[in-house]
N, C-alpha and C positions, 0 to 999 in steps of 0.2 A: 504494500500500500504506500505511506510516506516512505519516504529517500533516506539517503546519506543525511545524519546532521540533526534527526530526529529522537525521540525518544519513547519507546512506545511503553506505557505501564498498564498492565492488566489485560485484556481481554476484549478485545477491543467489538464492540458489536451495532454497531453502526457507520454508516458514510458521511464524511465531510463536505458538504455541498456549501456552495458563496450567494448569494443574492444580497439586494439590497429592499429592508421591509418599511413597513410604519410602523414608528415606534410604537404606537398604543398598541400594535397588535401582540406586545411579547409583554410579559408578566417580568416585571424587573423585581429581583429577589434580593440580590447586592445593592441596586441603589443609596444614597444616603436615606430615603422616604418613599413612599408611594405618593401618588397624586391624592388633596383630600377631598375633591369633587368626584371621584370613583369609587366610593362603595359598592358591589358587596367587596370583590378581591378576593373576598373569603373571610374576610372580617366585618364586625360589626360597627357601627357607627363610631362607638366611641371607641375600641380600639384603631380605628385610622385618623381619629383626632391623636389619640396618645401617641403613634407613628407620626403621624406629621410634627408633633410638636417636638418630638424627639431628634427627627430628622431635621428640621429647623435649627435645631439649638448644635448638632454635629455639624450644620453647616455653615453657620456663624464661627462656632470655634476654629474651625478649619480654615476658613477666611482670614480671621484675624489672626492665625499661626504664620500662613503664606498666601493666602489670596486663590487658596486650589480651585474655589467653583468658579470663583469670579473668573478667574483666568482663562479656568477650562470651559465658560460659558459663553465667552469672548472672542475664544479662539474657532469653538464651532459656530457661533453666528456669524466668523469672517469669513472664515475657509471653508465651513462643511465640518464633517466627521472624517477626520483624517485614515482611521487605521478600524479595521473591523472588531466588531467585539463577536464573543463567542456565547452562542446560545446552547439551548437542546432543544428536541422536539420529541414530545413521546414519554418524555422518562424526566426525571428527578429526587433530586436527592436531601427531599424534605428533613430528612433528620436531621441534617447539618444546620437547619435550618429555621427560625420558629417564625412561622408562618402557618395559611394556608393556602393554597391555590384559589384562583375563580372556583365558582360552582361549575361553570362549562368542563374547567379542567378536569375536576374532582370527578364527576359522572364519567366522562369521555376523554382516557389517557391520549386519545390522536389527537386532540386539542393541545396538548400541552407544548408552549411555547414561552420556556424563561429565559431567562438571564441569570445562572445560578452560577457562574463560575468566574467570568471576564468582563470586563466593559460596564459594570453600575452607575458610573459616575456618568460615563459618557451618556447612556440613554436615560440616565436621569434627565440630563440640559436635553437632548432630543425630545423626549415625549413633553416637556415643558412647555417648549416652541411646535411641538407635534411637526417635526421633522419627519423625514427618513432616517435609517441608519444601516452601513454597510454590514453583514453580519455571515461569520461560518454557521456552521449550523452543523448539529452533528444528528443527524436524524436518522433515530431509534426504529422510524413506522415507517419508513419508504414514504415521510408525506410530500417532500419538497422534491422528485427525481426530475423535475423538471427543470431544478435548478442545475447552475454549473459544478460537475463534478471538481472536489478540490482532492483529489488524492497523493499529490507527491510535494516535496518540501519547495521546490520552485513554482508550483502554481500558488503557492499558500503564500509566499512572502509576496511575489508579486503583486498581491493586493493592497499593502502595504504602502505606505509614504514613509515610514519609520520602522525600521526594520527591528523586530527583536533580537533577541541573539540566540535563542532557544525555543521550539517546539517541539513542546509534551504532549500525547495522545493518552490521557487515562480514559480507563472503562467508562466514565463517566460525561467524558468529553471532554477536548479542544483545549489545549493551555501555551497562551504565548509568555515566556519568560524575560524580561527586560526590557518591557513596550517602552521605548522611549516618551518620556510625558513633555512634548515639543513647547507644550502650552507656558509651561512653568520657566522656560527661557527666553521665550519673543516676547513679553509682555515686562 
């Protein structure tokens, strides 16, 4: 499957396919917050108040430590979203986790589309602005075969503006190691 340069861990049961989606369509799990005009998620009212409020206050301190949203919110309303983030499709690894899924998700695992591993930040400022965002995808159901297969280490960095220095394939999905964060030096 990947090249030279890779690192594969566990058992790898899925295909890496590239497209580029709308952000509201993927369930962002890493973000700093969820959106609080979106209930259900899978939560109730007032736990997406206690998230947002939570998620607010991580992202002020963050700001006043180095400026990381502002920057990185700045950078993609100039440029775009530079570098792909990495989803699943089909599968998740709630444990890790505290959360729950959409209701959609919960009934119908082929629904499932998060952001559990890479990129939180980034489609957090995406689904804000209700962007696009460029995304691998490591899909568990055969849902996306329509998309571009990404199977070897040069199709995968190519997509890139900022190259990592390392790509991990866990059982779980997609991991790029030392995304350069470009934001945090043009600014």
């Amino acid at each position: 499957m990947v090249g030279h340069g890779c690192k594969i861990l566990g058992e790898i049961k899925y295909e890496i396919r590239y497209g580029v989606f709308p952000s509201r369509d993927i369930f962002n799990i890493l973000g700093p917050g969820i959106k609080s005009d979106s209930p259900p998620h899978g939560s109730s009212e007032k736990e997406v108040a206690i998230k947002t409020k939570r998620a607010e206050q991580y992202i002020n301190k963050r700001n006043k430590q180095d400026g990381f949203y502002e920057k990185l919110e700045a950078s993609i309303l100039r440029e775009g979203v530079r570098n792909p983030i990495s989803i699943t499709a089909g599968q998740v690894r709630l444990d890790k986790y505290h959360c729950r899924l959409p209701l959609e998700m919960q009934i119908d695992p082929k629904k499932i589309l998060v952001c559990d591993f890479q990129g939180g930040s980034r489609l957090f400022i995406a689904q804000k602005h209700n962007l696009n965002i460029p995304c691998f995808v490591a899909d568990f159901v055969g849902k996306f075969k329509d998309l571009e297969l990404a199977n070897t280490k040069d199709s995968i960095l190519t997509k890139f503006l900022d190259k990592p220095t390392e790509i991990r394939l866990y059982a779980w999905g997609l991991y790029f190691h030392n995304l350069p964060q470009i934001q945090m030096k043009n600014i």
